[in-house]
Wavefront OBJ file of the C-alpha trace (Angstrom):
o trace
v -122.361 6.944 -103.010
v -123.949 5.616 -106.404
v -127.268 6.931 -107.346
v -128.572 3.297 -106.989
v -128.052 4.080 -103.391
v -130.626 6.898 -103.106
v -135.049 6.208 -102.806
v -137.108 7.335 -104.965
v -138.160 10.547 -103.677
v -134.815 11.915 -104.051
v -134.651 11.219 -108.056
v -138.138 12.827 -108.018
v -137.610 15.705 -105.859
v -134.250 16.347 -108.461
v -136.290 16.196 -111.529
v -138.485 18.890 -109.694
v -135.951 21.066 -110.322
v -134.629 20.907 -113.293
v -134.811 23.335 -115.646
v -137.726 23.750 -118.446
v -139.808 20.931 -116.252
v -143.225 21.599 -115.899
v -146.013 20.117 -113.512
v -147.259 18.461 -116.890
v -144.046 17.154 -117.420
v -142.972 15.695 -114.483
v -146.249 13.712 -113.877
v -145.879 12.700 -117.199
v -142.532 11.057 -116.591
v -143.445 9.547 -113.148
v -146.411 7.964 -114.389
v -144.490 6.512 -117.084
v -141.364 5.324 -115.188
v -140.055 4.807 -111.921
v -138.102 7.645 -110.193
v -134.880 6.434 -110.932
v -135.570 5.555 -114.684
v -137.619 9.080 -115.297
v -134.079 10.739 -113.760
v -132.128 8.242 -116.559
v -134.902 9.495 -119.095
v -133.789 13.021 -118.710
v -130.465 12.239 -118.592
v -130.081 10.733 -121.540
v -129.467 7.384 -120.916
v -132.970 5.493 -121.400
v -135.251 6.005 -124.037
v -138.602 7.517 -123.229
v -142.060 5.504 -123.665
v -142.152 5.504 -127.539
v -145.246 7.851 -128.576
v -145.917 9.289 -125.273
v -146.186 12.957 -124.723
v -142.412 12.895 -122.949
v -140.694 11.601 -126.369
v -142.506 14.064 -127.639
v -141.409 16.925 -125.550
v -137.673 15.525 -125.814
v -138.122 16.249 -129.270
v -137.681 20.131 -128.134
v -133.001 20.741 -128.460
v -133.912 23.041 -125.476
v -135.614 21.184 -123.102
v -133.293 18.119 -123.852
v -130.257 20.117 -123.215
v -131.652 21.627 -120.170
v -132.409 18.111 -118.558
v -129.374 16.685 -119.484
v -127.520 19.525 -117.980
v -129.412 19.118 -115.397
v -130.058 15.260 -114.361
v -125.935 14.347 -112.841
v -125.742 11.967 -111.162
v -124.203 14.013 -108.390
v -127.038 16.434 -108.239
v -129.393 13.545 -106.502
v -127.202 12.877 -103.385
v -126.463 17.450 -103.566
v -130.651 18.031 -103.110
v -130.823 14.657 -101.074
v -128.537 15.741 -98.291
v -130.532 19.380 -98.633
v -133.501 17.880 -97.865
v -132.672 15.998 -94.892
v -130.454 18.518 -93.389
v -133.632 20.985 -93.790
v -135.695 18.005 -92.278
v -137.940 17.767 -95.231
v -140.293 14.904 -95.180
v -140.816 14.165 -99.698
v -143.234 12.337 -100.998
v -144.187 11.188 -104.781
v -148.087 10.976 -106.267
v -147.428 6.960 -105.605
v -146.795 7.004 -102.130
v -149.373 6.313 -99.113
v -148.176 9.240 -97.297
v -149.041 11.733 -99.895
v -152.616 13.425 -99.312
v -155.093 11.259 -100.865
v -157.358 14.457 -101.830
v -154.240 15.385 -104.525
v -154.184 12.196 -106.076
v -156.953 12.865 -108.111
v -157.145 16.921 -108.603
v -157.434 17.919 -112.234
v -153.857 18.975 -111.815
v -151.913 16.622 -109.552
v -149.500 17.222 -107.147
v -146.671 14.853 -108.626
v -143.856 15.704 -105.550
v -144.383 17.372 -101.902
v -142.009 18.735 -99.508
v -142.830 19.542 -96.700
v -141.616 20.502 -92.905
v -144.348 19.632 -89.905
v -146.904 17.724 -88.876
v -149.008 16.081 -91.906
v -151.349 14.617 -89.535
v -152.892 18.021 -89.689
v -154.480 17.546 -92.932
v -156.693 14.465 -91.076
v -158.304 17.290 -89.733
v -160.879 20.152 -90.459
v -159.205 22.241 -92.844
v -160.623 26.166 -94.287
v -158.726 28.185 -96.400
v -158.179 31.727 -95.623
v -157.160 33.575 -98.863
v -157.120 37.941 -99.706
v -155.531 40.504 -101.169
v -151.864 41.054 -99.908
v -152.667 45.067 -99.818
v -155.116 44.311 -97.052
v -157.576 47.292 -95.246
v -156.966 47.594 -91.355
v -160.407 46.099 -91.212
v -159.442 43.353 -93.842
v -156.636 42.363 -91.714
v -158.346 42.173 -88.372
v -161.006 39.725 -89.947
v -158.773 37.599 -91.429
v -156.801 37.623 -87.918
v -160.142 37.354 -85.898
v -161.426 34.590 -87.830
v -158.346 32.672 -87.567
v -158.453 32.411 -83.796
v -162.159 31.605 -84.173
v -161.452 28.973 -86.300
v -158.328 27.889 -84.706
v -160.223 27.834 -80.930
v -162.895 25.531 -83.144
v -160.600 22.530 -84.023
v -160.065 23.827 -87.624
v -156.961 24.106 -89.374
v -156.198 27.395 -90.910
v -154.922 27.419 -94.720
v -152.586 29.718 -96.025
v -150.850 31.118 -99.170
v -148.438 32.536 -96.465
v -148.678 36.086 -98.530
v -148.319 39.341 -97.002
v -152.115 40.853 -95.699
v -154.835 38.058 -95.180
v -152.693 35.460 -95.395
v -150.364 36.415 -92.781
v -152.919 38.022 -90.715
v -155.188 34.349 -90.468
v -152.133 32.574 -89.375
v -150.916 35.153 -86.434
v -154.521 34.760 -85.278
v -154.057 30.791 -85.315
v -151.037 31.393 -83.303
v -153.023 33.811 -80.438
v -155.377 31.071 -79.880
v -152.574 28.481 -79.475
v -150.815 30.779 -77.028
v -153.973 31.116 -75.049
v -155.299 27.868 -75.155
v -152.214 25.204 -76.112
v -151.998 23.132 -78.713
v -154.397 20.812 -77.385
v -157.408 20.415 -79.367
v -156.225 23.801 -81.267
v -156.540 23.954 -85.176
v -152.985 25.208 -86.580
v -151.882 25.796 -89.677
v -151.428 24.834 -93.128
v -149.307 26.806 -95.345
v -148.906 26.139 -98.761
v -145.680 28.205 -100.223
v -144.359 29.033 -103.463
v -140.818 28.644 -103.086
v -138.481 26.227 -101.706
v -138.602 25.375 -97.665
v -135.141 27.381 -97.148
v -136.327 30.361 -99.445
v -138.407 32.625 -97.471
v -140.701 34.782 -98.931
v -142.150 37.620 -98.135
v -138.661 37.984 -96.037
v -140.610 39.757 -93.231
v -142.547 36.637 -92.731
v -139.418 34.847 -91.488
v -140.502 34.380 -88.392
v -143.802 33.690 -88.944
v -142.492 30.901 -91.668
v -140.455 29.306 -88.934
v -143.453 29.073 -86.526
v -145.897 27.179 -89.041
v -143.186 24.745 -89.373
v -142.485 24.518 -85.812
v -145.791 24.337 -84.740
v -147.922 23.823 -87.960
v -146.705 22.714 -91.213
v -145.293 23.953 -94.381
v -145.833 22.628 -98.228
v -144.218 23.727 -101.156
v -143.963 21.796 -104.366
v -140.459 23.422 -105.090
v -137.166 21.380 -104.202
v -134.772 23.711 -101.866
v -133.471 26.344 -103.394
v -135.616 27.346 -105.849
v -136.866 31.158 -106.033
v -140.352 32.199 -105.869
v -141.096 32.850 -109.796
v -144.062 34.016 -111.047
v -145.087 30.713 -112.011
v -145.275 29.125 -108.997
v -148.096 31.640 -107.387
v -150.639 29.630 -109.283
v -149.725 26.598 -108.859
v -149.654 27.443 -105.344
v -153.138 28.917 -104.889
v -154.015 25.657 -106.580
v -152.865 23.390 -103.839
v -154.447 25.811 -101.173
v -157.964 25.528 -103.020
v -157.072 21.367 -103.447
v -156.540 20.609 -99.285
v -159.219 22.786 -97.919
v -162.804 21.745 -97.373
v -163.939 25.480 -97.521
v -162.316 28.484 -99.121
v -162.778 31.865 -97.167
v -161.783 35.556 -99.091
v -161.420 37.903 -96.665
v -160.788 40.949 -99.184
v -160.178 41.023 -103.186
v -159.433 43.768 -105.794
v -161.445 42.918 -108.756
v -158.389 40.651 -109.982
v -155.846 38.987 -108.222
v -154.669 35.484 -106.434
v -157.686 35.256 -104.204
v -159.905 35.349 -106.846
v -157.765 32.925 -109.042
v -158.315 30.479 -105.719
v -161.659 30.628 -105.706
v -162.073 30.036 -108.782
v -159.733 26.669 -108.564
v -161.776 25.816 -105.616
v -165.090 26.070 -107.299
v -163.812 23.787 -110.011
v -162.905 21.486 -107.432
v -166.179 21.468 -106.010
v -164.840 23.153 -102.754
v -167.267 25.469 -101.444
v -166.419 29.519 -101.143
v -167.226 31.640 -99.171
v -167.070 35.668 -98.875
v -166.825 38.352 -96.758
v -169.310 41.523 -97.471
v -168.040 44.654 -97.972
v -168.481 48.338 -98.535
v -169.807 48.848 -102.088
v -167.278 52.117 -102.595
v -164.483 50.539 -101.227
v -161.926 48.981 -104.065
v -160.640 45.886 -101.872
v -163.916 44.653 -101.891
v -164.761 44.393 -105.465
v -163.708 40.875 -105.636
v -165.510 39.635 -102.450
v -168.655 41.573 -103.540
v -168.443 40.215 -107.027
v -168.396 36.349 -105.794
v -171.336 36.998 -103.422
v -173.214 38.519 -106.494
v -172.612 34.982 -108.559
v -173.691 32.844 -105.802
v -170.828 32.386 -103.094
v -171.909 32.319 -99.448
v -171.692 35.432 -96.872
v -168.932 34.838 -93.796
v -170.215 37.317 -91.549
v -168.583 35.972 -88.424
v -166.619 32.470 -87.462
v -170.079 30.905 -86.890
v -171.198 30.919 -90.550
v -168.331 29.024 -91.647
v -168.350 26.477 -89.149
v -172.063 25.801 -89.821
v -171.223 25.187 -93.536
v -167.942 23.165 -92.469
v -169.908 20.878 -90.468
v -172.723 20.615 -93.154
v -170.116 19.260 -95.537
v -167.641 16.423 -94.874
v -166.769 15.436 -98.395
v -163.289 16.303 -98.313
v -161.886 14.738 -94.852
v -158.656 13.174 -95.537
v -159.667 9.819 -94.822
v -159.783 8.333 -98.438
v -159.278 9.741 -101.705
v -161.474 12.133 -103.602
v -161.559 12.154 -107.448
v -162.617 16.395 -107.947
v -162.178 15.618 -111.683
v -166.021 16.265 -113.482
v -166.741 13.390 -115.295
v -166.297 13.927 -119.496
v -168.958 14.527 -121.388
v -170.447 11.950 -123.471
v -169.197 13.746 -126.703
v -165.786 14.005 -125.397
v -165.373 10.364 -124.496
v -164.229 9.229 -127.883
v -161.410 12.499 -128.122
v -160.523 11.537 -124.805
v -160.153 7.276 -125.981
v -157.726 8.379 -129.017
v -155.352 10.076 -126.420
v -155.379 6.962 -123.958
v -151.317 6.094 -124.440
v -150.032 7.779 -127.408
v -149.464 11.770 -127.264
v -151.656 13.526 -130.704
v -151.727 17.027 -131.578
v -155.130 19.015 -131.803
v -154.621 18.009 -136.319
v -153.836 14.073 -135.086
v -156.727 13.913 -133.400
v -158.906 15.223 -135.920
v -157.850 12.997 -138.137
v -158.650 9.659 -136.408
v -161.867 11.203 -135.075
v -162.813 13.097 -138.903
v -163.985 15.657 -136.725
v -163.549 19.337 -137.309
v -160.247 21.481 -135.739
v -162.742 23.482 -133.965
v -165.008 20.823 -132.259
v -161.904 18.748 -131.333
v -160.412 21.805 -129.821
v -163.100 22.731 -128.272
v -163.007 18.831 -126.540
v -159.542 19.052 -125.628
v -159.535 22.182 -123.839
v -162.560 20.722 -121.417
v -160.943 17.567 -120.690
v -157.525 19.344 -120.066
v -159.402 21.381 -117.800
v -161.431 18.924 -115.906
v -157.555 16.559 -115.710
v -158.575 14.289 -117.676
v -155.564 14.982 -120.321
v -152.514 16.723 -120.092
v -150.903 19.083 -122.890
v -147.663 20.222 -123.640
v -146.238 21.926 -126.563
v -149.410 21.346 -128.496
v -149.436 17.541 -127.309
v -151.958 15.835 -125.743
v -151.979 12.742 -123.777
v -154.437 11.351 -121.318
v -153.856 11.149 -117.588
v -154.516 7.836 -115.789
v -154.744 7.342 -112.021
v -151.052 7.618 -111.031
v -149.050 4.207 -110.818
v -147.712 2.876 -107.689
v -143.912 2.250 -108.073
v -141.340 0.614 -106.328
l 1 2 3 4 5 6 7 8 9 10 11 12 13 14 15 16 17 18 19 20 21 22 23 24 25 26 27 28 29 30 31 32 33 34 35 36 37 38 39 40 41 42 43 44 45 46 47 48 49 50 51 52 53 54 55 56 57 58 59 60 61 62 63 64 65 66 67 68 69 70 71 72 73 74 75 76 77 78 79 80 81 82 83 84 85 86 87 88 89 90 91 92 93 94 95 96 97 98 99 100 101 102 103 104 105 106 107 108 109 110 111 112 113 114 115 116 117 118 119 120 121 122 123 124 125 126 127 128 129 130 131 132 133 134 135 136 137 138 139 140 141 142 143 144 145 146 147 148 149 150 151 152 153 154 155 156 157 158 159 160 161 162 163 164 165 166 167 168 169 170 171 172 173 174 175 176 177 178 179 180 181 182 183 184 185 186 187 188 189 190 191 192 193 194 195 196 197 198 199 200 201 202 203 204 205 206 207 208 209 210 211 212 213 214 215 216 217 218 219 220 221 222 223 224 225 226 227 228 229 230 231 232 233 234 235 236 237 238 239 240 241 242 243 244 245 246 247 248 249 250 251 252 253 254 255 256 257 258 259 260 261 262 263 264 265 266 267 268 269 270 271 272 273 274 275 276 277 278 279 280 281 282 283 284 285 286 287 288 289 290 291 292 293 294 295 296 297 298 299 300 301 302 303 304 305 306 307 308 309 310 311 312 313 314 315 316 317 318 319 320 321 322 323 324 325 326 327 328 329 330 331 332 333 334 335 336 337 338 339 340 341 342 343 344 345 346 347 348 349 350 351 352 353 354 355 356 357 358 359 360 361 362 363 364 365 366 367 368 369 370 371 372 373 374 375 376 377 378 379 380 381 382 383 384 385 386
């Protein structure tokens, strides 16, 4: 079968995998080609947009060689055939399946797997994020207020980690087995490897359930391992679909905190869970009530706030990128369709290194540029391809 053969999400869910591509990256090359042509792009066999922060990175011997190893022709129809045999629905940035709230996050979801019912994400959606090295009375709250919020309607959001993450979605599961799934919230879990790599492997069966019954994202093609790079990117898409963000427990660092702190730059509300002032897993939670994040004492106070806020329904898109300041405008006008370094930039602005640094690193921040390898390029709405 000829590559012409295959749709688009195949050539995009096969330059997800290639080696040395990066979130940056790969947006960058679907927003500046169609599937097909960003796979020929890496391959070697059409030039990149002249100026644009992919030529640029194809300057790098290493990451050439790796996507030109990498991009065969024979590889698209190999993780093709994966993801149908797994049952993987795939979608690109440009498609109208893909969850309109991603569009527009400060870091873009440019390719989704997933396995389940996406209809779910129509619905009420809180996150329920903690420490994997959970308390006993850490994991019966997260596991309590799962089956509250399950019982309520609400869909249940998950790293799918070991200790509040696991615990949230087996309480999910005991109010679907005591009610149905009839008018039930279920869940949402958002995982860091790909659909037929399970990790944690005790969570097998708890993986298979969510994708039975709920559903299961990843932003990783099958196959790939859980590296430590994914974990963010992960707790990133978790803070992106939910409407609120719930930590059960936290350490004084760790993933939880990391979430809530993507979800506050998202403008997604978060919410904490008290705890003793002695005890160590409750550092973190303590420390985001102290700067401002709301109590969850029981299910009840965060379905109040979830009612009190409807921003972030799935029913249309939702731009969470803060609008550039007034100063940053003109840094962020010089980027608009050629890639410039931190020096290039200075020098069409006559600005100093540190004030145009200083610009840069808020709009990368806030998604209004992307940077790689010391490049920077703006980010546009993504463009709708055939």
């Amino acid at each position: 079968m000829s590559t012409a053969a295959y749709p688009p999400q195949a050539y995009a869910a096969t330059l997800a995998g290639l080696g040395e591509m990066t979130i940056h990256r790969l947006v960058a090359l679907l927003r500046d080609h169609t599937p097909a042509d960003a796979f020929a792009v890496a391959a070697g066999q059409l030039p990149p947009r002249p100026g644009g922060l992919v030529a640029r990175v194809l300057d790098e011997p290493k990451v050439r060689a790796e996507w030109r190893a990498g991009a065969r022709p024979e590889r698209v129809g190999e993780v093709w055939a994966r993801c149908n045999e797994l049952g993987l629905m795939v979608t690109i940035a440009s498609d109208p399946e893909h969850p309109p709230v991603l569009a527009h996050d400060p870091l873009p979801v440019p390719v989704l797997f997933s396995l389940g019912d996406r209809t779910l994400l129509q619905g009420r959606r809180v996150a329920m994020v903690g420490t994997r090295n959970a308390t006993a009375a850490g994991r019966h709250i997260a596991r309590m207020f799962g089956t509250g919020l399950a019982l309520a309607g609400v869909q249940v959001v998950s790293g799918l980690a070991r200790g509040v993450d696991g615990q949230s979605h087996l309480g999910v599961f005991e109010a679907i087995d005591r009610r149905g799934e009839s008018g039930t919230g279920r869940p949402v879990a958002v995982v860091a490897s790909g659909h037929d790599v399970v990790y944690p492997r005790e969570h097998r069966a708890l993986w298979q359930r969510v994708a039975t019954e709920g559903l299961l994202l990843s932003e990783s093609p099958p196959g790939m391992r859980p590296e430590a790079f994914r974990f963010p990117l992960r707790n990133r898409l978790v803070a992106a679909l939910s409407e609120i963000v719930v930590v059960v427990e936290s350490r004084e660092r760790g993933g939880s905190l990391l979430t809530a702190g993507m979800a506050a730059d998202r403008g997604v509300p978060v919410m904490a869970v008290p705890g003793h002032a002695a005890s160590r897993a409750s550092l973190g939670t303590n420390g985001l009530l102290r700067d401002g994040a709301a109590p969850a004492l029981d299910v009840g106070d965060i379905l109040m706030a979830l009612d009190l806020d409807h921003a972030r329904q799935l029913n249309g898109w939702v731009d969470a990128r803060r609008p550039p300041r007034h100063d940053d405008r003109e840094v962020l006008q010089v980027c608009r369709g050629e890639a410039l370094t931190i020096d290039g930039v200075a020098a069409r602005l006559g600005k100093s290194l540190l004030d145009v640094a200083m610009a840069l690193a808020r709009l990368e921040q806030a998604g209004w540029l992307w940077q790689a390898d010391g490049w920077y390029e703006s980010l546009d709405p993504p463009q709708r391809h055939c």
